[in-house]
N, C-alpha and C positions, 0 to 999 in steps of 0.2 A: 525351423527356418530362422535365418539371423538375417539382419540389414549388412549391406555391405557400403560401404558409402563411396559417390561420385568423387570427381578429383575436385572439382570448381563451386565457389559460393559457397554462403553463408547455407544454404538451404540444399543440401544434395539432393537430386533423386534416388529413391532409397531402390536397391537389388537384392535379390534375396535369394541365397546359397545355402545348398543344405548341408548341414552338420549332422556329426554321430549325435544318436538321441541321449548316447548319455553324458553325453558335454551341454546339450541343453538341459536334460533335467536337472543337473548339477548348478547351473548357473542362473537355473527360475527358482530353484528351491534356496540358492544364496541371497537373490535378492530379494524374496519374498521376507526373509525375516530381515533383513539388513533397511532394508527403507520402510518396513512398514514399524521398526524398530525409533529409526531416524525420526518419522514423522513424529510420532508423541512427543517424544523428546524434545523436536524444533518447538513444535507446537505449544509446550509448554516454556519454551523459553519465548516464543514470539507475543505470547500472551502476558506474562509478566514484563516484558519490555515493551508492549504498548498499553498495557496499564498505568505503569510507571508514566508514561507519557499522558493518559489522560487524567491522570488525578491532578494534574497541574497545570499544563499548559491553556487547557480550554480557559481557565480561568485568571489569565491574563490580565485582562482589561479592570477587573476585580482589583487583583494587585497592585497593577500600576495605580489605578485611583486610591485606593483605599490603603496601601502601603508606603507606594512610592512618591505619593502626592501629588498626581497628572490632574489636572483640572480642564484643562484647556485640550484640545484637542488628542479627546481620547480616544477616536475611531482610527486618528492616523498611524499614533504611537503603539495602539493595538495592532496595527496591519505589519508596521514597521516592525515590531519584538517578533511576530508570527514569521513575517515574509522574510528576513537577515536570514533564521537559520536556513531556509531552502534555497537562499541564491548560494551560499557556502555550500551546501550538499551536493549540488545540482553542477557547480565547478569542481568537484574534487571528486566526486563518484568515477567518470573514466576512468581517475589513476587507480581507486581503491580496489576498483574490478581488476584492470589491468595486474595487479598483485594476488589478488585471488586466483584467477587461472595460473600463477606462476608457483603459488605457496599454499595455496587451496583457500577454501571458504572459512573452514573453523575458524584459524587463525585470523579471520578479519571479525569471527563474530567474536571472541574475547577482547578485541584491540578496542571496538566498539563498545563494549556490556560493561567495561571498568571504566573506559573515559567518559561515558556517560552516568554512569554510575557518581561519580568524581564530580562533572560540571552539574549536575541537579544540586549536589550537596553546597556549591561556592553559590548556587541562587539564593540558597539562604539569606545568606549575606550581605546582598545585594543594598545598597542604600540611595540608588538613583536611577533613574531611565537610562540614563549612557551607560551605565555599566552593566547595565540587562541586556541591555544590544552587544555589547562585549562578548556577555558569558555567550548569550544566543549565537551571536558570530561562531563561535568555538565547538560548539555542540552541530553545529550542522557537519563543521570541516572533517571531526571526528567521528559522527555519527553511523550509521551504516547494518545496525544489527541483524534489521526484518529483510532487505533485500537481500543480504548475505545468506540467511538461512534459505529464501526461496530461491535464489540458486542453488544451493544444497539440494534440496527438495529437487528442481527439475533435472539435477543432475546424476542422480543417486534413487531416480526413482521408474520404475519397465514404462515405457512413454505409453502403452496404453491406460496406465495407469497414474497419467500426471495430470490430465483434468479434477479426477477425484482430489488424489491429492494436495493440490493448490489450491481445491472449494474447499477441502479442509482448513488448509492454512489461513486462509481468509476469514476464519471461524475461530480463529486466535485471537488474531488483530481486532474483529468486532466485539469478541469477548470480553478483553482487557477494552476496548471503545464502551461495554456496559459496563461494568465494575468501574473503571478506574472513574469516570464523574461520578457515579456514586460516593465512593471513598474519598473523593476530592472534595463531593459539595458537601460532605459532613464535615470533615475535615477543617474546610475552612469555616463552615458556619461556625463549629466549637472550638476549634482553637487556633484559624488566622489563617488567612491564604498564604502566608508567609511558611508556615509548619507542614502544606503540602507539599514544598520542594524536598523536606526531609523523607516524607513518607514513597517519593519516588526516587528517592537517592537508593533507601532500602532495596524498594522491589525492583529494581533495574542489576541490582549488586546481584538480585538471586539469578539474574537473567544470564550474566557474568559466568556464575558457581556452575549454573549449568550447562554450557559451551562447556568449560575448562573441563570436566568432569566427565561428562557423557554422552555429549555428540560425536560422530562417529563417522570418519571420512575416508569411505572404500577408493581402492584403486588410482588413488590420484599421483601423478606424475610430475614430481619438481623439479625433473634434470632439465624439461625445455625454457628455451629460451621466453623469456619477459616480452612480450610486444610496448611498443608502445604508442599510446593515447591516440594521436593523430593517426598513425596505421591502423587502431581498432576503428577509428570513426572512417576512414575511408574504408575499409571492409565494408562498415555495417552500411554506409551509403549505397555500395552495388548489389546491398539484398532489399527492393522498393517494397517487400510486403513488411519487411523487419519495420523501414521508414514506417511506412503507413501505423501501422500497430503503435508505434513511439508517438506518431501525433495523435490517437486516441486517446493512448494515458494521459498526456501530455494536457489535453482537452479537459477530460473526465475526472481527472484533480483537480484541474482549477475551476471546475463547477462545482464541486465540493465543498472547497478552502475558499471560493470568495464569499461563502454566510460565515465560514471559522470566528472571525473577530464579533460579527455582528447580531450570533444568537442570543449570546446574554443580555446583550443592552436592547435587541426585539424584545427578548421577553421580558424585563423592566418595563417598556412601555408598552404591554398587556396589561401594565395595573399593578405585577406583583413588586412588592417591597423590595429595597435592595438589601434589608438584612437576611431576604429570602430567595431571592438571586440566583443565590450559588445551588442551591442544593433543587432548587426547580430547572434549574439551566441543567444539574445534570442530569434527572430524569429523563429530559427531552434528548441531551447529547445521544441518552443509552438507547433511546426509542430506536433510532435505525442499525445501532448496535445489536440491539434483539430480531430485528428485519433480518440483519445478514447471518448472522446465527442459524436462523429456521433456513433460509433456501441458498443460501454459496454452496453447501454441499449438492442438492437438489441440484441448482444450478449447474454444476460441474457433472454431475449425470447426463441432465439432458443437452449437453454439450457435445459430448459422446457420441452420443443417436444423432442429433440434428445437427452438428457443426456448431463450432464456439463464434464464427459467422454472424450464425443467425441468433445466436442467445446474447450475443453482445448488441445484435441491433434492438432486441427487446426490451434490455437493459435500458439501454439507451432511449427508448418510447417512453419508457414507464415512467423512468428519472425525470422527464421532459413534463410528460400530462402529473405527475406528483408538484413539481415545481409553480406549477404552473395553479394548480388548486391552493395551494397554501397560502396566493395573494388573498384570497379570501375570507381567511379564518380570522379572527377576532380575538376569541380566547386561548389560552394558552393548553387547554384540554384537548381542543379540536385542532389545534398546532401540534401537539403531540402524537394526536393520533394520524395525524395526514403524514408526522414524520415517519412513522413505523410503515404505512403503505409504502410511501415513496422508496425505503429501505428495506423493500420486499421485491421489485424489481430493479433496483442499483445492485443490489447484489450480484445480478448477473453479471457486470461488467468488467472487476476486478480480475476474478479468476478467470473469465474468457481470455483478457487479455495478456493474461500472465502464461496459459494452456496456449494460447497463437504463437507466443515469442518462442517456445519449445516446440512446437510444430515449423517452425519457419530458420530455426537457427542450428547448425551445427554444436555436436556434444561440445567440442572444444575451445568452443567461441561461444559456450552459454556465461560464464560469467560475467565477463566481459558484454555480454546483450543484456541479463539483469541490471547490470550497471548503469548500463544506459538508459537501459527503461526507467532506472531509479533518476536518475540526471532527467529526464522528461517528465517524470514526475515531480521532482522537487521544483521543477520551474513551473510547474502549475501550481506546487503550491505555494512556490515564493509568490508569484504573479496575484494570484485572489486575494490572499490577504490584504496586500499593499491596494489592489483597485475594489477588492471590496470596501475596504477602510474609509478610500476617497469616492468612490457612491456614497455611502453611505453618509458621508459628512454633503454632499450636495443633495442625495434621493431619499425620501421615505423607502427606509428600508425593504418596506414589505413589496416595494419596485424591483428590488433586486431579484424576488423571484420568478418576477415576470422575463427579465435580461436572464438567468439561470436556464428557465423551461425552454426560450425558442434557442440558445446556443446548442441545449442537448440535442434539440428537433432537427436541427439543420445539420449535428454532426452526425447522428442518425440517418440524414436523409442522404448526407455524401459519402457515408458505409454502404449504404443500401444503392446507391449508381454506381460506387465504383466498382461492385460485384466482387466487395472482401470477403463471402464467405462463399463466394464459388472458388476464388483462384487461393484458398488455403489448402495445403496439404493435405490428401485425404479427404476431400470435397468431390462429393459427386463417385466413390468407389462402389463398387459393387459389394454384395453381399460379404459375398467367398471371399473378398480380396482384404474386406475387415474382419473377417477370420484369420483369413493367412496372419495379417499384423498383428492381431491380438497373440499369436502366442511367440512372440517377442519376448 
């Protein structure tokens, strides 16, 4: 049985028409190796591309004091270096989607993997706060690699099988989230936060070689027409579950990115040295890097069986009560280990809501929905940096996890009224009728 799709919205009701069985064996056994081929591949470029990004950026605040000379207000200028590139991201992702559905995804993830490749290397160079904000400006506008490949991924991949999927791929990005503070906080311990820029100019460049080389993009279709930007946003406005899901990410980033600027200078005042900083701020970075590691794949299982719904509202408890425990910790041991829990049930929430956006949106209009989800994202995480920065210059930091825990509780608690994980696709089906789907 194949889906046959409605004429109207973003979200059709799916019909299902039967075919010769051997146009469907043919076409499960093509994409059986075809995306589960894809997925390594993403996955290995999505992890070197957010390596590259953590062996450097976490360590911002570092830089600017310790390089660029910031004395004076270094919570702000940390928020501002962080939050520039995602207000640029967050304005220019429509278009870059809009181009994706027109000329496909690869091509945005090479345009992405060499310009950043490129702006990490000009950081080097860097000799002032204004012209960090320059480069930063620049790197968001061009930015785009991880979104770009997971629309690849939900597009290129049998939809019962893109929850798995995208817990995988979420298992890049926290990957290269362990590794890369690693590498970073040695890095700079021994030879200069300055010398991390180069060491992510490298591993972004492999991120590059790999797009250009061995990513692989079935069936896509160049001859139609370009939409544009403001046509994709009214679309996506008359599909209200696509809304909804875009104000979760939207949410659920900027509970994340508003501690971004303010873990290292918490854990400085734990006690530890600032010549030791760096290299303990990354341990802690990696802690819930190793959380999502162990359960996004899990995660995306039990997604499957129970609705991405109800695993996203779990997420969201657990992120809340983890938040909410770490006002308490004192040491930087028991900080770390509260961060590895709390990054044991965040994990759920990523891939739920990247699996919702595929359940909820039309194959032909998925780029163009990553995009946007990526634009909701990036405004969460322009937004925390900059208001984390400013708590943080008026509140003991360790208040902010207190504002962190009950923002998750109350988004949690308005997922859970407004009955998002009954009215998603495939909520509430019978047995048989997720048989039938499954052999999609």
């Amino acid at each position: 049985m194949l889906p046959q799709q409605g004429r109207t919205g973003l979200f059709r009701p799916l019909q299902y028409t039967a075919v010769p069985t051997s146009v469907t064996e043919r076409t499960c056994g093509y994409m059986n190796f075809s995306w589960k081929r894809n997925l390594v591949i993403l996955w290995i470029g999505v992890f070197f591309c957010s390596t590259a990004y953590s062996i450097s950026i976490p360590f911002l605040p570092l830089f600017l004091s310790g390089d660029l000379g910031v004395r004076n207000h270094l919570e702000f200028w940390s928020g501002l270096a962080f939050g520039i590139t995602f207000l640029a991201s967050a304005l220019v992702s429509p278009f870059w989607g809009s181009l994706a559905d027109k000329y496909g995804r690869k091509p945005m993830l090479i345009r992405s993997g060499y310009s950043l490749a490129v702006l990490y290397l000009i950081n080097y160079f860097v000799q002032d706060p204004y012209s960090l904000i320059v480069v930063r400006l620049f790197q968001g506008l061009l930015a785009g690699f991880v979104p770009a490949a997971i629309a690849l991924v939900g597009t290129n991949t049998p939809e019962e099988k893109t929850g798995y999927a995208l817990g995988i791929m979420s298992t890049a990005g926290a990957t290269g989230g362990i590794i890369g503070p690693l590498i970073g906080g040695v890095v700079s311990h021994y030879f200069g936060n300055r010398n991390a820029f180069l060491f992510s100019a490298i591993v972004v460049l492999v991120s590059a070689i790999i797009a250009t080389f061995w990513v692989k993009e079935e069936n896509f279709n160049r001859n139609k027409a370009r939409s544009h930007v403001m046509d994709d946003i009214r679309e996506a406005r008359a599909n209200r579950l696509f809304v909804t899901v875009l104000g979760m990410m939207g949410i659920c980033t900027f509970s994340v990115m508003i501690l971004e600027p303010l873990l290292t200078v918490y854990v400085m005042e734990m006690g530890i040295q600032p010549d030791r900083a760096s290299l303990s701020s990354g341990i802690i970075f990696s802690a819930v890097g190793v959380a999502t590691v162990i359960m996004a794949p899990r995660w995306g299982r039990i997604g499957q069986r129970i609705g991405y719904g109800k695993v996203l509202i779990i997420g969201l408890v657990g992120g809340a009560v983890g938040n909410l425990l770490q006002f308490f910790t004192t040491g930087y041991i028991g900080f770390g280990v509260l961060r590895f829990v709390y990054g044991l049930f965040f994990a759920a929430v990523f891939p739920a809501i990247n699996a919702m956006i595929v359940q909820v949106t039309d194959p032909g209009f998925r780029g163009r929905a990553f995009s946007l989800n990526q634009s909701a994202s990036q405004i969460g995480t322009m937004a925390g940096p900059i208001i984390g920065g400013i708590l943080g210059g008026w509140l003991p930091i360790r208040w902010i996890f207190i504002i962190n825990g009950i923002a998750l509780l109350l988004t949690a608690i308005v997922a859970k009224w407004s009955g998002l994980e009954h009215k998603l696709p495939g909520s509430g089906r019978s047995t048989s009728e997720k048989a039938v789907s499954a052999d999609r």
